[in-house]
TORBA-146959 format. One record per residue: residue in one letter; x, y, z of N, C-alpha, C in turn. Coordinates in steps of 0.1 Angstrom, whole numbers, plus 5000, padded with zeros to 4 digits. Example, Ala and Ser with C-alpha at 12.3 -4.5 7.8 and 13.67 -1.06 7.14 Angstrom:
2
a513249435078512349555078513249675078/s512849785071513749895071512950005079/
end
This chain:
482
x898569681927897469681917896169641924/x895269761926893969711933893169701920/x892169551924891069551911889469601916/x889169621908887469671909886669601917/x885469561922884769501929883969391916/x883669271918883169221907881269301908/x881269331894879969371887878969281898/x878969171892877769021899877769081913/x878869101919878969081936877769221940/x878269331932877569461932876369501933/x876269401924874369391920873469341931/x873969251937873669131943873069241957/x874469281961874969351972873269481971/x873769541960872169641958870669651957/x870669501952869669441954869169421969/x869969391976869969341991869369481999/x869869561996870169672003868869742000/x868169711989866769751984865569681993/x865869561996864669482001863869572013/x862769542022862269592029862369462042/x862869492052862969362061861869422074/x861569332076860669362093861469322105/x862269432107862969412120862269412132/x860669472133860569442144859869312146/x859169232134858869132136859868982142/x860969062134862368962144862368972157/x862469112162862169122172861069012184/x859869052177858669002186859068832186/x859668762177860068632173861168642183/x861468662187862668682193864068632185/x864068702177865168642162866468712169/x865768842169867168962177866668992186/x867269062197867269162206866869302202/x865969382212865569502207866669592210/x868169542218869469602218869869602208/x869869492197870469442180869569522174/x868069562177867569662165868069822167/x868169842178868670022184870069992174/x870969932175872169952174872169912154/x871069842153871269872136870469992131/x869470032135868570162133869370242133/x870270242137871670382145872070392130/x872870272124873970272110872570242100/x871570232101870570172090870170322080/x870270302066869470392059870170532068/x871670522069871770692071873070752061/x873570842066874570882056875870842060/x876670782046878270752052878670792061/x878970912064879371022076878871012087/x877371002088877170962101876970872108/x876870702097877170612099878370602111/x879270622102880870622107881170682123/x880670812123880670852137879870822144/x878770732146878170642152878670542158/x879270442143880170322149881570372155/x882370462151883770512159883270552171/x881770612174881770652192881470532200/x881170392195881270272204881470172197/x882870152196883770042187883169902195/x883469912205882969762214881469722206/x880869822210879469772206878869692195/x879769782186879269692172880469602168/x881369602175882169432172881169322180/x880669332192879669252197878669232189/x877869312184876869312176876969192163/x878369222157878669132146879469022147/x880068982162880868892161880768812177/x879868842183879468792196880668882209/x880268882219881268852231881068792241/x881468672240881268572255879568582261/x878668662258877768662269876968692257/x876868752241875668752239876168702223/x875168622215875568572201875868672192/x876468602180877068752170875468732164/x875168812156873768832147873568742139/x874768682135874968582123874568482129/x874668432139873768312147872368332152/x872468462158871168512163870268472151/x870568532141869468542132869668462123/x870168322124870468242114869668172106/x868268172112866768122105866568262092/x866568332096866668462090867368502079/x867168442066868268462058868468582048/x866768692052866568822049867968862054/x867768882071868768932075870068882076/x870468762074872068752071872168772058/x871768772049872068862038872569022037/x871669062046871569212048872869272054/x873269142067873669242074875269152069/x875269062063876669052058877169172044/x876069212039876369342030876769492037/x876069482048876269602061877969592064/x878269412070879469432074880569432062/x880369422051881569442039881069562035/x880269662040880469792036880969832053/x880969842058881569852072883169852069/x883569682068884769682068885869782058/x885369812045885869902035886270062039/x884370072050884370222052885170282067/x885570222076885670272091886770192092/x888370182091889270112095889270082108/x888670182118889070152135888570012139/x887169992129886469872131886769752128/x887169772114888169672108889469592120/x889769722124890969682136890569582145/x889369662151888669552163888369432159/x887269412144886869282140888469172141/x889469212136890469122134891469082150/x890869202158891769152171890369092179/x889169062174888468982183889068812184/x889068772195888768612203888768532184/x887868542187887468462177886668502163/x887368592152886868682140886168632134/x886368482129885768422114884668332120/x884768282133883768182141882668222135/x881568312135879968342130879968362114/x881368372107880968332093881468252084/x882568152092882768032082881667922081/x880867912093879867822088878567922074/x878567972078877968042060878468012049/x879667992048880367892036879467782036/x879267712039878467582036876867572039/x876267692040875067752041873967662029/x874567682020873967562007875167482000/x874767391989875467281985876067351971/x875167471969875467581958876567671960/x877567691958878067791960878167901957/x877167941948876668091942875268101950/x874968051959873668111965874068231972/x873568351976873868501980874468471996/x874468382006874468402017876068362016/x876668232010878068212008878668292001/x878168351991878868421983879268571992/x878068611998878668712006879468752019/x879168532023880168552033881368542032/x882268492021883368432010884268612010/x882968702003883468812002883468902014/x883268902028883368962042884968902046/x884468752045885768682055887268732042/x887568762030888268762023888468902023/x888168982031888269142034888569152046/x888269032055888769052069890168982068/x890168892063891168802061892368872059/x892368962044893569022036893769132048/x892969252056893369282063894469212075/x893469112082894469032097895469022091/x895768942075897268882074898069012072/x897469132067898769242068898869252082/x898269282088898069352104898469222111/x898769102113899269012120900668912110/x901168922115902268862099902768742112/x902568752118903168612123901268492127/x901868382124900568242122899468302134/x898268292132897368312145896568172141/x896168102156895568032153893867992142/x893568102144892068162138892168142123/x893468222119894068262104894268142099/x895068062106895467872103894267822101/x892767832105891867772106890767812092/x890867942088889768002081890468022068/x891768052067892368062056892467932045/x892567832050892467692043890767692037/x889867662047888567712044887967752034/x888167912036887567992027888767982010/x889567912007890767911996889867791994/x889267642000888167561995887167621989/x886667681999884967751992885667861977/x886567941979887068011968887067891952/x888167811954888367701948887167581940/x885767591946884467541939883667681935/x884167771939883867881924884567871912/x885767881915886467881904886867761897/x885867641896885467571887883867521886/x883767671885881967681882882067721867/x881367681862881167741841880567891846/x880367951850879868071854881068181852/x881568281844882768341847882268461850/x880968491857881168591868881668541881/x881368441882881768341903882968291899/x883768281886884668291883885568401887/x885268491882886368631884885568681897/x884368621905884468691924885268581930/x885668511928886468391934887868431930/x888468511920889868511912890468621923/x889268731923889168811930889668831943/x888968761950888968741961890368671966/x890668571957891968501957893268631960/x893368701947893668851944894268901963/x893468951969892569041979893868971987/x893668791992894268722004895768711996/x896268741989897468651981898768761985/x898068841998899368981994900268972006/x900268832012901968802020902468662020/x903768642025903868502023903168342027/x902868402041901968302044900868272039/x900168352029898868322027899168272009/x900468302005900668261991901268081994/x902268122004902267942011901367862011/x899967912020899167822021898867802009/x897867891997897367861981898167781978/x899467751978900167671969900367541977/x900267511993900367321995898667331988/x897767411991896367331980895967381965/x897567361960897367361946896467271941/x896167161945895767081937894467161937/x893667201943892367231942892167411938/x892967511945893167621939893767661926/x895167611924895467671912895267551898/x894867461899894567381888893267451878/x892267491883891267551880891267691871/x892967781877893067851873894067851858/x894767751859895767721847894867631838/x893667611838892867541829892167651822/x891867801827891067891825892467951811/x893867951817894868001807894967921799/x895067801799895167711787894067721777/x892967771780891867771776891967921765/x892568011776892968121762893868111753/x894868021758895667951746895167961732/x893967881733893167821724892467681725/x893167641732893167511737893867471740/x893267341755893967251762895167191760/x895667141746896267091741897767141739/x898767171748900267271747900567231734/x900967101733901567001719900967071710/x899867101706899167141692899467311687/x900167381697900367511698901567601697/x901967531715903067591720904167541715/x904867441712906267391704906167401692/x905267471685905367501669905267611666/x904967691677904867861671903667891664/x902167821666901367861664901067941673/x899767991669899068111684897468121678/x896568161681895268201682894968361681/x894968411673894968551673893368601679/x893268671693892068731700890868781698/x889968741696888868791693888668951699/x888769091690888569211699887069261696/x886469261705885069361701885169481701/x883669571709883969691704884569771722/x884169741732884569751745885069651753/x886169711760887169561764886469511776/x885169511777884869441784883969301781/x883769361762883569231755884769171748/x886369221751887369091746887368941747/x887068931738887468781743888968731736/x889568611742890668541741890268391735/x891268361731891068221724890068121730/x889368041731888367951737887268041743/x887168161740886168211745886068301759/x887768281766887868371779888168481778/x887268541787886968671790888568771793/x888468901788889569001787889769001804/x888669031809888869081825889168961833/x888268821829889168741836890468661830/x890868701828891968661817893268741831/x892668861828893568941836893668911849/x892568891856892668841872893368731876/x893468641866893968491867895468521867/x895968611856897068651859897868701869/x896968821875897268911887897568751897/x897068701900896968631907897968491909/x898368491894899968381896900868491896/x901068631892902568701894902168701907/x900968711916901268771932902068651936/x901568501932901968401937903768391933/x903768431919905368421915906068481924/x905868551936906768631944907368541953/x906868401953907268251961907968191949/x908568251943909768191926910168051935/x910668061945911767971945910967881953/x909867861961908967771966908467671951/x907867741945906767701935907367671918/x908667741917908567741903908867591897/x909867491904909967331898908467311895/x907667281907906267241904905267291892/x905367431891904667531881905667411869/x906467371866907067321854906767201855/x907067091861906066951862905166951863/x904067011867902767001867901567081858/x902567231854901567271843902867351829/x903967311831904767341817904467511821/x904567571823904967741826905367781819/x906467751812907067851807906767841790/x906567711782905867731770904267781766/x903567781785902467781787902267981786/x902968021795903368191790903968271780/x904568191774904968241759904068231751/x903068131747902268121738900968221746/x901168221759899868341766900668501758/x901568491757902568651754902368671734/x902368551730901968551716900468601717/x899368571725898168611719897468751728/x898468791740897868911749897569001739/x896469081741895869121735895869301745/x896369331757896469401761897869421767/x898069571771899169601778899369551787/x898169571797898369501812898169361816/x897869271806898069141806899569141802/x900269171792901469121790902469181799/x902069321802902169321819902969231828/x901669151832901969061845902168931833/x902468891827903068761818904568761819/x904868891818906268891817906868901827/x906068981838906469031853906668911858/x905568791859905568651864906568581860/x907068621846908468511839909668541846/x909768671846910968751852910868691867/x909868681876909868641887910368481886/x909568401878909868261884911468211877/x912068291865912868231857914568281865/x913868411871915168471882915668341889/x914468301900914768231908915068041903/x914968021889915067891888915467911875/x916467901874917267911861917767801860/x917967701865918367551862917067501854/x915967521863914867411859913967481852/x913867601848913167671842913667741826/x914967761824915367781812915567691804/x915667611805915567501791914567471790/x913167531793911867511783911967641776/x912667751776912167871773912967871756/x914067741753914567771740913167671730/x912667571737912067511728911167611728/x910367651735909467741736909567861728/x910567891719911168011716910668131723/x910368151737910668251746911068411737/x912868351733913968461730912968541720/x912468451711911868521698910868571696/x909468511707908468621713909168781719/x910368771730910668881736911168941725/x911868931710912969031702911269041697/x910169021694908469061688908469171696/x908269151708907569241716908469351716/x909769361715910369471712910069571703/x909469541693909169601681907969691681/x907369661691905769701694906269811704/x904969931703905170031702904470021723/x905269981728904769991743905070121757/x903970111767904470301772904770261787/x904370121786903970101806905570031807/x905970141822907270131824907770031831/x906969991833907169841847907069691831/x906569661822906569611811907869621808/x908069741803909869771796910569711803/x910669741814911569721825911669511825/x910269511827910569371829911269281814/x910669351808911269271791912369301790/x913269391793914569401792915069301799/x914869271808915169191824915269031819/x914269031815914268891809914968851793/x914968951787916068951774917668941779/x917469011792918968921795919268851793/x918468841809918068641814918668591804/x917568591790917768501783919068491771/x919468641769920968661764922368541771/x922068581780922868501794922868411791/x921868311789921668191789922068121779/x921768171767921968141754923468111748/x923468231756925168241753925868141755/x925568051769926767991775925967881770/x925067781765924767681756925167621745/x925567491750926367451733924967351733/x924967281726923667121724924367051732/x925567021736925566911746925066971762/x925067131760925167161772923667201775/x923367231761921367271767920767131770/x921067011759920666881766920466831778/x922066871782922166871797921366891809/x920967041804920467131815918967071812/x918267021799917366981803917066851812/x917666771809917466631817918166671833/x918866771834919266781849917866851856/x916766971849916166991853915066881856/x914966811853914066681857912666721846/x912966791837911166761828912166771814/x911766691807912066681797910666741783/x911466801768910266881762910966811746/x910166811737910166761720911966901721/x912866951721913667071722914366971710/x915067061700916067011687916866911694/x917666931703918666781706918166591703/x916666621703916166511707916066411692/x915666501688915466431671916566431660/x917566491665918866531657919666361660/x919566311648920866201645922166241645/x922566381640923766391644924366431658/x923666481669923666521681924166411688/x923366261682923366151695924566091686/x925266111672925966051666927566091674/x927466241676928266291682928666301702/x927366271708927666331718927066181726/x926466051723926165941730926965881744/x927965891738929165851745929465901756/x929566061753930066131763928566161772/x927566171768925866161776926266021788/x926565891785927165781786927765801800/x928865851798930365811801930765951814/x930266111815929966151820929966171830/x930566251841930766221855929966081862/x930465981857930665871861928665831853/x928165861844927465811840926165901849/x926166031850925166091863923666081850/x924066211839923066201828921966081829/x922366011827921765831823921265811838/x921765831847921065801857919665931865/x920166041860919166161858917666091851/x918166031836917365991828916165871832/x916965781836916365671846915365731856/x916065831866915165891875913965971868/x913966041862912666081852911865971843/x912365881842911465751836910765711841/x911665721858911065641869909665661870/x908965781870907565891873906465841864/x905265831866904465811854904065901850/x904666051854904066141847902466161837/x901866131851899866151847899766271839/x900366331842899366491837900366531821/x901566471820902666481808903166351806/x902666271798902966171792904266191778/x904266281777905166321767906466321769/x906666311785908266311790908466121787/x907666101789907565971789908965921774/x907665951764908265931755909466001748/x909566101754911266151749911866101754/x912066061768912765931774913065851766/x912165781764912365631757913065661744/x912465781737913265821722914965831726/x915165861735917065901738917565771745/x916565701753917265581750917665511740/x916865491732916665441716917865491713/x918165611714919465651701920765631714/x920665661726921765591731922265451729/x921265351730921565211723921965221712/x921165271700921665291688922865331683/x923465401692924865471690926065441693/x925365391710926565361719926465231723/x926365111712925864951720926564861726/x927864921727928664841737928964911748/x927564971752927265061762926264991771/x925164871767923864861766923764801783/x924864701781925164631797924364781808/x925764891812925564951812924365071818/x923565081805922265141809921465021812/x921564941808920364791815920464811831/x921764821835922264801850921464901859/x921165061848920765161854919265151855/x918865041854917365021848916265101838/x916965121827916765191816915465041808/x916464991807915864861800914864841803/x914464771815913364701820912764841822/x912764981822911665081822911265071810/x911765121795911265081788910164981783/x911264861783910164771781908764741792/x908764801800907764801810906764901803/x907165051799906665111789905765101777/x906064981773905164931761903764871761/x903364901779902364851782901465001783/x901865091785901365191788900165301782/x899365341785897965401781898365491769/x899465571770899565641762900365581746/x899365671729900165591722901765601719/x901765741722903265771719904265771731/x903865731740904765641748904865491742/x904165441742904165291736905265291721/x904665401719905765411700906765431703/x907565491709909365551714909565421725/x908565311731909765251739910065101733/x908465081724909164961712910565031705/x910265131700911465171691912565161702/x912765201715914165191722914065051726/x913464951729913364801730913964751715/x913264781703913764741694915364701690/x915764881695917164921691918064781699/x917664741712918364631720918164561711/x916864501707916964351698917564331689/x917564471680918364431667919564501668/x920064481676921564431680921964331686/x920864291694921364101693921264051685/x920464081673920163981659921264051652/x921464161651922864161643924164081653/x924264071662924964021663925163831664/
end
């Protein structure tokens, strides 16, 4: 799936290309060499075609030109006072790199490729100023090429690739959603092998958080609790061209879409990323309620393509959000709807398995199970059912030597910053384990159940504080009844 060039970038780029520069006053300045002006007069102001066989009859030439060799500076230094011309001529080299692959080849087998334009990333403190933005979009075209064309680590790639996924990453939490979708973009562009979806993901914290705040945002809002476990949804704002869609909170159709493209490329690391994607941003109630409000084919597209990817590979820790979530019951919706794109079908069938499969072999002692084994706990029917803990306490209890209860402990253990809500279902199943099973209590005390709780009652959040008085409670008034 290749995407369009962002509009913003275009403009920018044509604008550039319109200016009038005084090359030979660089010259007389001694900014460039009158070798650097022969050799851009050559490709300047002529036609694609003869551009091209210009630069293909001396490949060496103009990789020196743009990237130094040992003996003379790349341009990007030469002329670094010059911000006419590094503007200019970083639009030259991303029309270069697009048009003449031979050259592309050489840029990425030079010494040293990204040396004369990672310091341009930090060119200003702005990151939408024209010189970063266009060096962000050069190095992210040289980049996506090297990592296909080198698949094993190069030092250079180790160096620039972290880099430029920073500078990417303070776009994409700019309020701006054009430097939004050139950043999503760009993301897009480097995300097409493993190494480079490896790296995005150890700096999730600063890459993909930005982006799962943009989806929550089409949600409707930030808020999962208020939405996603109740079967509400936000029905889409459509205008009259989908390039004026908007989505719940106000985001944009097109970047809606790119944000997407860009976690299914990542979902191709299922089995790297998908626990995390569930402790840290809830995934899979987080894509269902995105599947309730898509508003297009090719969003629900890559929604379903992404589920199918991460829920393959993590079926312990990933299907027991998809019943609270009612997942099953968005997918028997979408069936109904009148869809043509075959890679969609394909996937929704795929996952109506999945989730056939799953369902099937679930009793309530056994989906409880699977939730607390996966380590995130969700509001799911077992939790609030008196008759569930009336019937099954004991055996939750008693259980391959008591593992459950000690699972449970271990998930208490976490302060869970970003989901407080685990918190408190914790404490709620303690509560009814005490309450049910109290010549049990020894026990779970031992497991340090107890003293988490009541450690709990100190805690920022209210509804933590509410479920671990109530499981504290449950202890006391059983020593007062007794």
């Amino acid at each position: 799936m290749s995407l369009d060039p962002p509009g913003y970038i275009l403009s920018l780029q044509n604008n550039i290309r319109a200016r009038p520069i005084s090359w030979e006053g660089a010259v007389r300045a001694k900014t460039i060499t009158d070798a650097d002006l022969k050799k851009i007069k050559a490709i300047d102001k002529v036609r694609k075609e003869q551009r091209k066989q210009t630069i293909e009859a001396d490949i060496p030439t103009y990789t020196a030109l743009l990237l130094g060799d040992g003996e003379t500076k790349s341009i990007f230094e030469s002329a670094a006072k010059r911000t006419d011309i590094v503007n200019y001529m970083l639009v030259l080299t991303g029309d270069l790199i697009d048009d003449i692959p031979q050259l592309t080849e050489s840029l990425i087998k030079h010494p040293h490729p990204y040396k004369p334009l990672l310091p341009l990333l930090k060119q200003s403190a702005s990151p939408e100023e024209p010189i970063p933005l266009l060096a962000s979009s050069v190095l992210a075209s040289l980049l996506s090429h090297a990592l296909i064309a080198q698949p094993k680590s190069t030092p250079e790639i180790d160096e620039a690739l972290p880099k430029l996924y920073s500078y990417i990453a303070a776009l994409s939490k700019t309020s701006d959603s054009n430097l939004q979708d050139i950043g999503v973009q760009e993301y897009s562009a480097l995300l097409r092998t493993t190494k480079s979806r490896h790296q995005f993901w150890q700096q999730r914290k600063e890459t993909l958080g930005p982006l799962m705040d943009v989806l929550r945002t089409a949600t409707g809002g930030k808020d999962s609790d208020s939405t996603l476990h109740n079967g509400g949804s936000s029905a889409p704002s459509i205008r009259s061209t989908e390039s004026n869609i908007k989505i719940g909170g106000g985001v944009g159709l097109q970047l809606l879409y790119h944000v997407l493209m860009v976690i299914w490329q990542l979902s191709f690391e299922g089995k790297l990323i998908g626990k995390g994607l569930d402790e840290e941003h809830d995934i899979v109630p987080l894509y269902t309620q995105l599947l309730r409000v898509s508003p297009k084919e090719k969003t629900t597209r890559l929604l379903l393509g992404t589920l199918k990817n991460l829920l393959s590979y993590n079926k312990s820790t990933l299907m027991p959000a998809a019943l609270p979530a009612k997942l099953p019951a968005v997918l028997t919706n979408l069936k109904t709807r009148h869809h043509t794109d075959p890679d969609l079908l394909e996937d929704l069938e795929s996952l109506t398995e999945l989730m056939t499969e799953y369902t099937s072999s679930q009793t309530t002692f056994s989906e409880y199970a699977s939730e607390v084994n996966s380590g995130h706990l969700r509001w799911s029917p077992p939790h609030k059912n008196g008759d569930f803990w009336r019937e099954n306490a004991r055996q939750i209890i008693e259980e391959d030597k008591g593992e459950l209860c000690k699972k449970l402990a271990e998930i208490l253990s976490k302060d869970w910053a970003n989901d407080k809500q685990v918190l408190a279902i914790g404490c709620n199943d303690v509560a009814f384990l005490v309450k049910e099973a109290p010549e049990k209590r020894q026990q779970l005390e031992r497991m340090g159940l107890k003293a988490r709780v009541m450690a709990l009652m100190q805690d920022e959040n209210e509804g933590v504080r509410w479920e671990s008085l109530r499981a504290v409670g449950e202890w006391l008034r059983y020593s007062f009844d007794k």
